[in-house]
ZAKOL-897879 format. One record per residue (C-alpha): z, x, y. Coordinates in steps of 0.001 Angstrom, whole numbers, plus 500000, padded with zeros to 6 digits. Last residue first. Layout:
REM residues N
<zz Z; xx X; yy Y>
...
This chain:
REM residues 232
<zz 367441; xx 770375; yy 059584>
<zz 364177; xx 767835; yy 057578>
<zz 362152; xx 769379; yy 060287>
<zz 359121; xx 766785; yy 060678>
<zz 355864; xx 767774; yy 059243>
<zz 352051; xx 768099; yy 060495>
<zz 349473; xx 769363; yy 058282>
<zz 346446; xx 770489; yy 059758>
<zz 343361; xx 768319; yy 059754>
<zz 340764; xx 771044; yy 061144>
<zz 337766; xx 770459; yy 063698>
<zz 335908; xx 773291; yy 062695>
<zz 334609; xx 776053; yy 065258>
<zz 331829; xx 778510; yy 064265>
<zz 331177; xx 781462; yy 066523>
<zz 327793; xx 782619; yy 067290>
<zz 328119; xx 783485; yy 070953>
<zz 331425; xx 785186; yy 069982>
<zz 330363; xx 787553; yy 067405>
<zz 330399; xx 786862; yy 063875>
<zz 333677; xx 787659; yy 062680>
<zz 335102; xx 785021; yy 065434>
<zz 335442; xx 782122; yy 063129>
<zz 337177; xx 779351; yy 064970>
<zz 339735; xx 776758; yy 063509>
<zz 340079; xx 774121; yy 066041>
<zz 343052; xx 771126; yy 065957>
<zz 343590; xx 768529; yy 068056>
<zz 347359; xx 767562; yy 068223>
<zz 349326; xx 764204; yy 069336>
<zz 353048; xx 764361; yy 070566>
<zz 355364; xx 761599; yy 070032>
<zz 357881; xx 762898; yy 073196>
<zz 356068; xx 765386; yy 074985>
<zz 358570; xx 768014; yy 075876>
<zz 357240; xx 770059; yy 073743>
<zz 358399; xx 772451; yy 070740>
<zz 355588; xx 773559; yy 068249>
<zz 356142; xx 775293; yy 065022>
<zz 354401; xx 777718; yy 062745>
<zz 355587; xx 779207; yy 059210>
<zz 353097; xx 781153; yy 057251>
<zz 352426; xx 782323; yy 052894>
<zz 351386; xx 778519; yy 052007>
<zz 349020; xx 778406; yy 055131>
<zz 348519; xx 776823; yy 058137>
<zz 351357; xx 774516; yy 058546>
<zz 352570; xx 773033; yy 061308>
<zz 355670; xx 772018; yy 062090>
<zz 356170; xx 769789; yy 065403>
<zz 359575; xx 770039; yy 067452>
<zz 360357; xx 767866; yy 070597>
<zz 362903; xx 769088; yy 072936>
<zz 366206; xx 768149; yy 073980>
<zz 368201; xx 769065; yy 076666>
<zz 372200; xx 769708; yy 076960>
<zz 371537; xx 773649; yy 077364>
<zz 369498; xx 773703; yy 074143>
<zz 368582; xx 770742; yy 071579>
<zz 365577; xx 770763; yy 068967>
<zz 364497; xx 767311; yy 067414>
<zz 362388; xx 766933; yy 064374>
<zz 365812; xx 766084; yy 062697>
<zz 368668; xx 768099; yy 064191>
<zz 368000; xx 771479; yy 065631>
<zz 370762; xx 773396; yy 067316>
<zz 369864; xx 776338; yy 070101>
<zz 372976; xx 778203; yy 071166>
<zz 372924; xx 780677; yy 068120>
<zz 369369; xx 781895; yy 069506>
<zz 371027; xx 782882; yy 072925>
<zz 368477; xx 782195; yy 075269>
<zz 368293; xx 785406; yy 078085>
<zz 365650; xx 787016; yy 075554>
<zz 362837; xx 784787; yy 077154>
<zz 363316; xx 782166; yy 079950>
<zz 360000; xx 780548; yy 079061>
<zz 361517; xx 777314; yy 078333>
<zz 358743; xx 776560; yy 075620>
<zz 359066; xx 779798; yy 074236>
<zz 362343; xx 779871; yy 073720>
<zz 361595; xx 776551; yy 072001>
<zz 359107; xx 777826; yy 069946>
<zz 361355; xx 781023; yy 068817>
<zz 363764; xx 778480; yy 067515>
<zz 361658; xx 776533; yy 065270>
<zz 360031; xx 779909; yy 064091>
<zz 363312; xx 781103; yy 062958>
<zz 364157; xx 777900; yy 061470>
<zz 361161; xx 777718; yy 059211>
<zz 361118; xx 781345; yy 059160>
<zz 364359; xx 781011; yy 057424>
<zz 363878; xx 778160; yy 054988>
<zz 360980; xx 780296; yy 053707>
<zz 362942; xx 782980; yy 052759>
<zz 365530; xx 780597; yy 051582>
<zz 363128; xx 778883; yy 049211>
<zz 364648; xx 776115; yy 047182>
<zz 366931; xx 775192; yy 049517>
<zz 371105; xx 776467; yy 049546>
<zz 371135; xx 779640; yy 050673>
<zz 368542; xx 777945; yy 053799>
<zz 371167; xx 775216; yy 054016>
<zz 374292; xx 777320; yy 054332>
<zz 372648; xx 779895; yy 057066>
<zz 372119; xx 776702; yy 059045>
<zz 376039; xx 776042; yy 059165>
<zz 376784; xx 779168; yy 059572>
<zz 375320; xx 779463; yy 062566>
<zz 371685; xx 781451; yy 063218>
<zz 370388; xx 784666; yy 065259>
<zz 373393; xx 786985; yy 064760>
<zz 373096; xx 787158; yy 060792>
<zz 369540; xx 788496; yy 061154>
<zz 369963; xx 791894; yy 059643>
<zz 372371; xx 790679; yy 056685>
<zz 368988; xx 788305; yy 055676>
<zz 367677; xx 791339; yy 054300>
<zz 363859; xx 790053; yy 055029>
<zz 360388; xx 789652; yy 052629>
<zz 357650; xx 788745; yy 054862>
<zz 356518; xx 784988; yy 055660>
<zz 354032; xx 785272; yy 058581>
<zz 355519; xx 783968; yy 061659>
<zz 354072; xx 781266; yy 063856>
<zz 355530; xx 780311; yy 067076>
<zz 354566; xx 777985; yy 070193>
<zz 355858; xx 776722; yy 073297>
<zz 355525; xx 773850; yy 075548>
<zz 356017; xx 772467; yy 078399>
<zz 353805; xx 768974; yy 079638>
<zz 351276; xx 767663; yy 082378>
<zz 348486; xx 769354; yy 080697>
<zz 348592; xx 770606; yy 077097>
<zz 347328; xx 774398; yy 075455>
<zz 348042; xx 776041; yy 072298>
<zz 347252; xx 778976; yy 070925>
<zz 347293; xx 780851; yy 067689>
<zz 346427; xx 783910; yy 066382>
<zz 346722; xx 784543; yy 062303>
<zz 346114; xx 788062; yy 060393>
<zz 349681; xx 789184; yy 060374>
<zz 351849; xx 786853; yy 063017>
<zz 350094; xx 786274; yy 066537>
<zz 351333; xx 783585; yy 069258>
<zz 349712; xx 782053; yy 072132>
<zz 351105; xx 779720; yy 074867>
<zz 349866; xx 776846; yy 077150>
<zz 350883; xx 774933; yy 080071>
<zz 348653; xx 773204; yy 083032>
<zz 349771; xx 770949; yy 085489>
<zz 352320; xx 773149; yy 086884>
<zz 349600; xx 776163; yy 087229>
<zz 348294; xx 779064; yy 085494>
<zz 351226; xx 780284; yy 083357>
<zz 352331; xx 783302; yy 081703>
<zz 355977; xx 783829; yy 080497>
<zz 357388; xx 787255; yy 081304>
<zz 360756; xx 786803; yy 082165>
<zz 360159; xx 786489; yy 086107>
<zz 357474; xx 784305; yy 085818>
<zz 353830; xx 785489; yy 085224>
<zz 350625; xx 784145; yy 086770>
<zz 346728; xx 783266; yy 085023>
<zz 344401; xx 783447; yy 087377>
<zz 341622; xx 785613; yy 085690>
<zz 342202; xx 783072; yy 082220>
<zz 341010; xx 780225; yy 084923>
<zz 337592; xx 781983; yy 084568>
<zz 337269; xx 779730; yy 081045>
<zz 336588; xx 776660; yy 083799>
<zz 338645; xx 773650; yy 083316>
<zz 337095; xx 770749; yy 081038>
<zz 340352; xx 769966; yy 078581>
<zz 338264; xx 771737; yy 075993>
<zz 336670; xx 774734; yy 077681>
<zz 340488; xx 775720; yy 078672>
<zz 341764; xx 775339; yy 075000>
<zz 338591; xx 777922; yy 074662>
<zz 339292; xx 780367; yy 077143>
<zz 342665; xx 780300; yy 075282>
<zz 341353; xx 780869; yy 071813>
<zz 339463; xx 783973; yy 073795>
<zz 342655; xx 785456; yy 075061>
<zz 344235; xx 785716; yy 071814>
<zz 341217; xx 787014; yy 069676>
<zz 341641; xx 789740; yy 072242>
<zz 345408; xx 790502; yy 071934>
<zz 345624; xx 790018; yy 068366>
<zz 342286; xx 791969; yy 067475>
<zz 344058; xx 794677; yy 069801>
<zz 346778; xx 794599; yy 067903>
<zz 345041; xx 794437; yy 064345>
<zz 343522; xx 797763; yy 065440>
<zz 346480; xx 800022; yy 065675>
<zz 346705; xx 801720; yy 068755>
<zz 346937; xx 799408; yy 071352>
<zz 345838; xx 800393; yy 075434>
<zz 342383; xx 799184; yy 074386>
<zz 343433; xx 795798; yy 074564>
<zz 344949; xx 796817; yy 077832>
<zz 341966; xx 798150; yy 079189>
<zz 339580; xx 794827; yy 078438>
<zz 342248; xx 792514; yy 080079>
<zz 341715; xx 794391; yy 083267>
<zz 337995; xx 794833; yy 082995>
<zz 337921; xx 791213; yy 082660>
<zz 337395; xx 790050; yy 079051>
<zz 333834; xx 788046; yy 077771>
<zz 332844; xx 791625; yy 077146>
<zz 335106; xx 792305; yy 074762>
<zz 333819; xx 789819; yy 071951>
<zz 330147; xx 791460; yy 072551>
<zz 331832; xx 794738; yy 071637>
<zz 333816; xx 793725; yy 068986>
<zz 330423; xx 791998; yy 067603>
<zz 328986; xx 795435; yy 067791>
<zz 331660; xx 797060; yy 066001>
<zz 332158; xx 795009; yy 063247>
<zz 335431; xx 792587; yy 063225>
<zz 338515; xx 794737; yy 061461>
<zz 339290; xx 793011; yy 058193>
<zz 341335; xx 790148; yy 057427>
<zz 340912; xx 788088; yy 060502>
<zz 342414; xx 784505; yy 061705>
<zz 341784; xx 782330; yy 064152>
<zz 343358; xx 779102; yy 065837>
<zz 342944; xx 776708; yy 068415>
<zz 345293; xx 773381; yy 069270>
<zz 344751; xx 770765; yy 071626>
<zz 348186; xx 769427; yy 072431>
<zz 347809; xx 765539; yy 073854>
């Protein structure tokens, strides 16, 4: 099981609820959302932290875990081996995801116009064909580029994963002779988001929470997001 939370802003959140948001941070994670300039950062960061206090809530271990949480050597926070989750920001969405006993990563990219000649390095020729080829080759990209990022994600090694050495077939994604399970999700009709997991037919909750109120107020919906299979 991947439980699933989500939030999105369009406007800076009012400066007393930002306040009461904040104070649910350490002191540490409190100075480096201030440490961003530009406000949809620190909204990113914050709103970030608090969707994982909450996939912590759900599978019943205490929010102060986010106080424990550990990095590896390329960055990729963890709390335990039991435990694995991720977050991920793109325009106005955050996103995080949380499962026990399982890897994971997660992406979501907003869909922005690209010159595709400045990505040429990150996919084969082969996958360059299709997205010239679909109806929507900007959105054919971030498809793939978000299928990609997830897994890099998922294995945590960061930057040292050549993106032209991961292949995805089906709703399958394959690097260094393993294969991983991939999950689209969509959110919206202007974002791409997928899931890679070693979990082989995995199952999602999903939360959408409204922060603009303030966190003690906040409204969570149980959400049916759609779920598709890669057709790459």
């Amino acid at each position: 099981m991947i439980h699933l939370f989500f939030t999105r802003f369009d406007k800076p959140i009012s400066s007393d609820n930002w306040s009461r948001l904040q104070e649910y941070l350490s002191p540490e994670l409190r100075k480096k959302s201030n440490s961003y300039r530009k406000w949809e950062d620190q909204h990113a960061f914050v709103l970030g932290r608090l969707l994982l206090m909450e996939c912590l809530n759900e599978i019943g271990i205490s929010k102060n875990a986010i106080l424990d949480i550990k990095y590896n050597e390329f960055g990729k926070p963890f709390l335990n081996n039991d435990i694995d989750f991720n977050i991920s920001h793109s325009g106005n969405f955050v996103i995080c995801a949380i499962a026990q006993k399982a890897k994971l990563g997660i992406d979501i990219e907003v869909i922005t116009p690209i010159d595709f000649k400045d990505y040429n390095y990150i996919l084969t020729a082969e996958e360059w064909q299709k997205i010239h080829l679909s109806e929507d080759p900007l959105k054919s990209f971030f498809r793939l580029w978000t299928m990609k990022e997830s897994l890099i994600k998922a294995v945590g090694n960061g930057l040292s994963i050549p993106l032209l050495d991961i292949t995805i077939h089906n709703n399958k994604v394959l690097y260094d002779n393993k294969s991983w399970n991939l999950t689209e999700l969509v959110l919206s009709e202007n974002s791409c988001a997928s899931v890679a997991t070693t979990i082989a037919h995995p199952n999602f909750v999903f939360f959408e929470v409204d922060y603009s109120t303030g966190f003690k107020e906040k409204k969570i919906i149980q959400t049916n997001i759609k779920k598709i299979e890669s057709p790459f």
